[in-house]
C-alpha positions as CSV (number, residue, x, y, z in Angstrom):
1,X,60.3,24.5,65.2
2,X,60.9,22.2,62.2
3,X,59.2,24.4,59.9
4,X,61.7,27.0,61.0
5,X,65.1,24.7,60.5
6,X,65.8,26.6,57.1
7,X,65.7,30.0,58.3
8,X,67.9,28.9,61.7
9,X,70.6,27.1,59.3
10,X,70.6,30.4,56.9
11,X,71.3,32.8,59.8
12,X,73.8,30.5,61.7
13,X,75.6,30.1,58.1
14,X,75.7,33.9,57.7
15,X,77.5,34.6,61.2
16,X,80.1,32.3,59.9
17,X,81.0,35.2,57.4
18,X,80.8,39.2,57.8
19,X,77.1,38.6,58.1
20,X,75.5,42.2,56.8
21,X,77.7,43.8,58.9
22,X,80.0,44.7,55.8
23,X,80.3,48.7,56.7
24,X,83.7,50.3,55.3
25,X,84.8,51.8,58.5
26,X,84.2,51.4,62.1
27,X,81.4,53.3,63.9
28,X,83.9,55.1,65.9
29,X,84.8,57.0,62.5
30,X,88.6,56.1,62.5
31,X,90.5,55.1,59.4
32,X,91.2,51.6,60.0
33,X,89.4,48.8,58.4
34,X,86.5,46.7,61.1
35,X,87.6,43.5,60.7
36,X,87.1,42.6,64.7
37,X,84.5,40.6,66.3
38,X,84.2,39.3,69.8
39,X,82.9,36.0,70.3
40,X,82.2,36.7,74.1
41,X,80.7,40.1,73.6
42,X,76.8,40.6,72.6
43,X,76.3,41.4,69.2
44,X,78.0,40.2,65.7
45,X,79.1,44.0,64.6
46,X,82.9,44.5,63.7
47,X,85.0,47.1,64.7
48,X,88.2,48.4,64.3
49,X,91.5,47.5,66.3
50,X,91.5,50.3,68.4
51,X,88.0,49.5,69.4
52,X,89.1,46.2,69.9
53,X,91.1,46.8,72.3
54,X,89.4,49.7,74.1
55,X,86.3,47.5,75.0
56,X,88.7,44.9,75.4
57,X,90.8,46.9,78.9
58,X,87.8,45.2,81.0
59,X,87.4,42.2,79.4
60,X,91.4,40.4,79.0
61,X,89.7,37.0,78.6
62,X,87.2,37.6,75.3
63,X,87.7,35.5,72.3
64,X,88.2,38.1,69.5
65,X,88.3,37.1,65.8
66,X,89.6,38.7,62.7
67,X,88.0,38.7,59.3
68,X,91.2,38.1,57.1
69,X,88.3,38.8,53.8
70,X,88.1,35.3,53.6
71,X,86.8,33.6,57.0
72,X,87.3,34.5,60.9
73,X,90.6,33.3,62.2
74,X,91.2,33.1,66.2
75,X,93.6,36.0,66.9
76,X,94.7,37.2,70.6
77,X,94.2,40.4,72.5
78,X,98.2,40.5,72.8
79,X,99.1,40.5,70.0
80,X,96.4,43.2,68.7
81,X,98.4,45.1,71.2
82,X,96.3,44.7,74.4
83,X,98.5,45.7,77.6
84,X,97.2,45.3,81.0
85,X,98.2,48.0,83.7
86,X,97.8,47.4,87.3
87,X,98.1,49.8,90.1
88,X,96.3,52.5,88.0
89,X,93.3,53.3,86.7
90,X,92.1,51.2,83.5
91,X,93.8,53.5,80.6
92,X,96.2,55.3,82.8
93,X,99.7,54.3,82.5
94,X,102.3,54.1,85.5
95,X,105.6,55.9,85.3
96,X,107.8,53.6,86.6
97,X,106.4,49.9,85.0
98,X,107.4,46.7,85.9
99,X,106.9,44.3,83.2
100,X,105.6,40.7,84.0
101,X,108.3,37.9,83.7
102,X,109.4,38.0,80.4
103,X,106.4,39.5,78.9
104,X,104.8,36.2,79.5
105,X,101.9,36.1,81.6
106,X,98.9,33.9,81.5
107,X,95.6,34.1,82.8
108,X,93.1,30.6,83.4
109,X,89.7,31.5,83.2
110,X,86.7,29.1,82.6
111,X,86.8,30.0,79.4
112,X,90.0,29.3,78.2
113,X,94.2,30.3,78.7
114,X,94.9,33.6,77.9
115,X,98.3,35.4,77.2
116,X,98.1,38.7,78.1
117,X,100.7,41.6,78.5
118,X,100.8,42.7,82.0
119,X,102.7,45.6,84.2
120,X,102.6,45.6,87.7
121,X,102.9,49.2,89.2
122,X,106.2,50.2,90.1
123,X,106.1,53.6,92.0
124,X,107.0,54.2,95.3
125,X,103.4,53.5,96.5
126,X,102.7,50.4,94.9
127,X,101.5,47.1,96.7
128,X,103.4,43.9,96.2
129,X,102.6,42.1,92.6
130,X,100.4,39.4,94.3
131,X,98.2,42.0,96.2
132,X,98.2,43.9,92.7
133,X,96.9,40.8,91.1
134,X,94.2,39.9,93.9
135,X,92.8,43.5,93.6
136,X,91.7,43.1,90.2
137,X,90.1,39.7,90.7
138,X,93.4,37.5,89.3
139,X,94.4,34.8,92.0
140,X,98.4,34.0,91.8
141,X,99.5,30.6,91.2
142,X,102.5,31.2,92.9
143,X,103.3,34.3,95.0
144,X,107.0,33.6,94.3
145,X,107.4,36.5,90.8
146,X,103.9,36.1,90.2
């Protein structure tokens, strides 16, 4: 493996920039600028926002990155605009939202503390916020305005 150090370093240096994943626009054809990667996700491509956060409605505890044209900065799925829904199908939105305590929830995970935007399902129908939670795979830490 020694004789292959060099080439190991090069590439490892490489994904510390764009890499040769320098394309103009996202491969979904929109107009905004790729300048997303996921850290968790397989493969080094970047996308676009929108992308981002598409992908991203399964996935609330990825580590995405932006390229600010100098180096990848740590950047959250909240603030890129990321909003989870319960209740409803991923990508459908409920007509009568109940937003999380001041917009400020937070999920553990093995891999790290996430802030997320959440809404628990506020129609006539809906199940209490801790049975909303626990059907999605989150566990409450309280069940007091969870």
């Amino acid at each position: 493996w020694q004789s292959d150090a060099e080439l190991f370093l090069e590439e490892l240096i490489h994904l510390e920039g764009c890499g040769s994943h320098t394309q103009d626009s996202c491969f979904c054809g929109s107009n905004e600028p790729p300048l997303y990667r996921c850290k968790d996700c397989h493969g080094v491509e970047l996308v676009c926002r929108q992308c981002v956060l598409y992908t991203h409605q399964w996935q609330p505890c990825h580590h995405i990155k932006h390229w600010n044209r100098s180096f990848f900065q740590k950047i959250s799925l909240k603030s890129l605009g990321l909003h989870i829904q319960l209740g409803h199908c991923i990508g459908l939105r409920c007509s009568e939202p109940t937003p999380a305590s001041n917009d400020d929830f937070v999920i553990v995970d093995v891999n790290g503390v996430h802030a997320i935007r959440l809404d628990f399902c506020g129609c006539q129908t809906a199940q209490v916020h801790v049975t909303q939670l626990l059907q999605v795979g989150l566990f409450p830490a309280t069940t007091v305005k969870p």
